[in-house]
Steps between C-alpha positions, in 0.01 A plus 500: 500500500266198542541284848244265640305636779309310762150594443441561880735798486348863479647799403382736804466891398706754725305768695780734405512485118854631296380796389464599877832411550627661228327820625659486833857453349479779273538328194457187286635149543669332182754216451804567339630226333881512458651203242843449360833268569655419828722781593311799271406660798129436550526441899732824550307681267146340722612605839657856379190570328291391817704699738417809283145425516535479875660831496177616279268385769430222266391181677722214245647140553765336334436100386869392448590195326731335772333631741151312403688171452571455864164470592215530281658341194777322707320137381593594109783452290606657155368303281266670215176326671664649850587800414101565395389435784727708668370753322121415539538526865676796466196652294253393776688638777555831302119541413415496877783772537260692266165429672742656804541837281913467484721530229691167483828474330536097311886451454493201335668352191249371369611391167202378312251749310252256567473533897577880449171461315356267779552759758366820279193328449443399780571804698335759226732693258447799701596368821851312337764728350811323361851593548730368298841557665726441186852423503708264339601176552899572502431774751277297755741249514774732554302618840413161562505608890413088581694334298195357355613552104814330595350216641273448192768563207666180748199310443434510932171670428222349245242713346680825608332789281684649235768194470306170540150672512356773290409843513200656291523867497160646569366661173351812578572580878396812642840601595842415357803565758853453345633368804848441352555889458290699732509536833280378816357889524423516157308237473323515832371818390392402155291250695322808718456651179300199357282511831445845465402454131250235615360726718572237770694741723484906513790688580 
């Protein structure tokens, strides 16, 4: 994740350092990185999953794909150059979310491995656990709650993931949700489980 920096610039060293803030939360901060098609379920899975963290005491934020594009990202298009640097941003943003000791929740297609990789490097493998929300094609255009699929199979959308665009399905993600057959619940909980696992969160 090279960029150019000025060389007048300084990095300038908290006086309250993330372990302390991890201390005073009660537990460790992490990103969660949840990947798959439009309309798998990553954002309702993101903000269930948050809201039971918030009901654990657990101090968590959700990055949502739209949500992101109407401001911090609302300069980029979908283009595979785009789309990267949508997701570098993301990965910056996120890593200050960690320095803050919170769990943040990434719903973000995402389709290439390669800025998957970008942002796991970047942030640390043990600060970036992917989710792969999994779930057909057939089935996420059946939901297709926008219209969005539509659009694209009419050629009104370019470079629309998963019919103009491709997906790469991450390789070995920490956690694999079948999002086409289980429901919200389950899979919300099989994230807790993960954290709990990690020994990010006690409960």
């Amino acid at each position: 994740m090279s960029v150019k920096k000025d060389e007048n610039i300084v990095w300038h060293e908290t006086s309250v350092c993330r372990r302390d803030r991890e201390k005073l939360l009660g537990h460790r901060s992490v990103n969660l990185w949840l990947t798959g098609l439009s309309g798998s379920g990553k954002s309702t899975l993101a903000h269930a999953a948050a809201r039971r963290l918030f009901d654990l005491r657990c101090q968590a934020y959700v990055f949502d794909g739209d949500n992101v594009r109407h401001g911090l990202c609302a300069d980029l298009g979908f283009s595979i150059e785009d789309r990267h640097e949508n997701i570098r941003r993301i990965a910056q943003v996120v890593n200050l979310f960690l320095d803050a000791g919170v769990i943040s929740l990434a719903a973000f297609i995402s389709p290439m491995r390669t800025d998957r990789k970008m942002v796991r490097d970047f942030l640390g493998k043990a600060d970036f656990l992917e989710v792969y929300c999994k779930c057909p094609l057939e089935v996420c255009e059946q939901r297709d709650v926008k219209g969005l699929y539509k659009k694209a199979r009419e050629g009104k959308i370019k470079n629309y993931t998963g019919i103009s665009s491709p997906y790469e399905e991450p390789v070995n993600p920490d956690l694999v949700l079948d999002t086409a057959n289980a429901t919200i619940e389950s899979g919300v909980e099989a994230i807790i489980e993960l954290l709990v696992a990690r020994k990010i969160i006690g409960i």
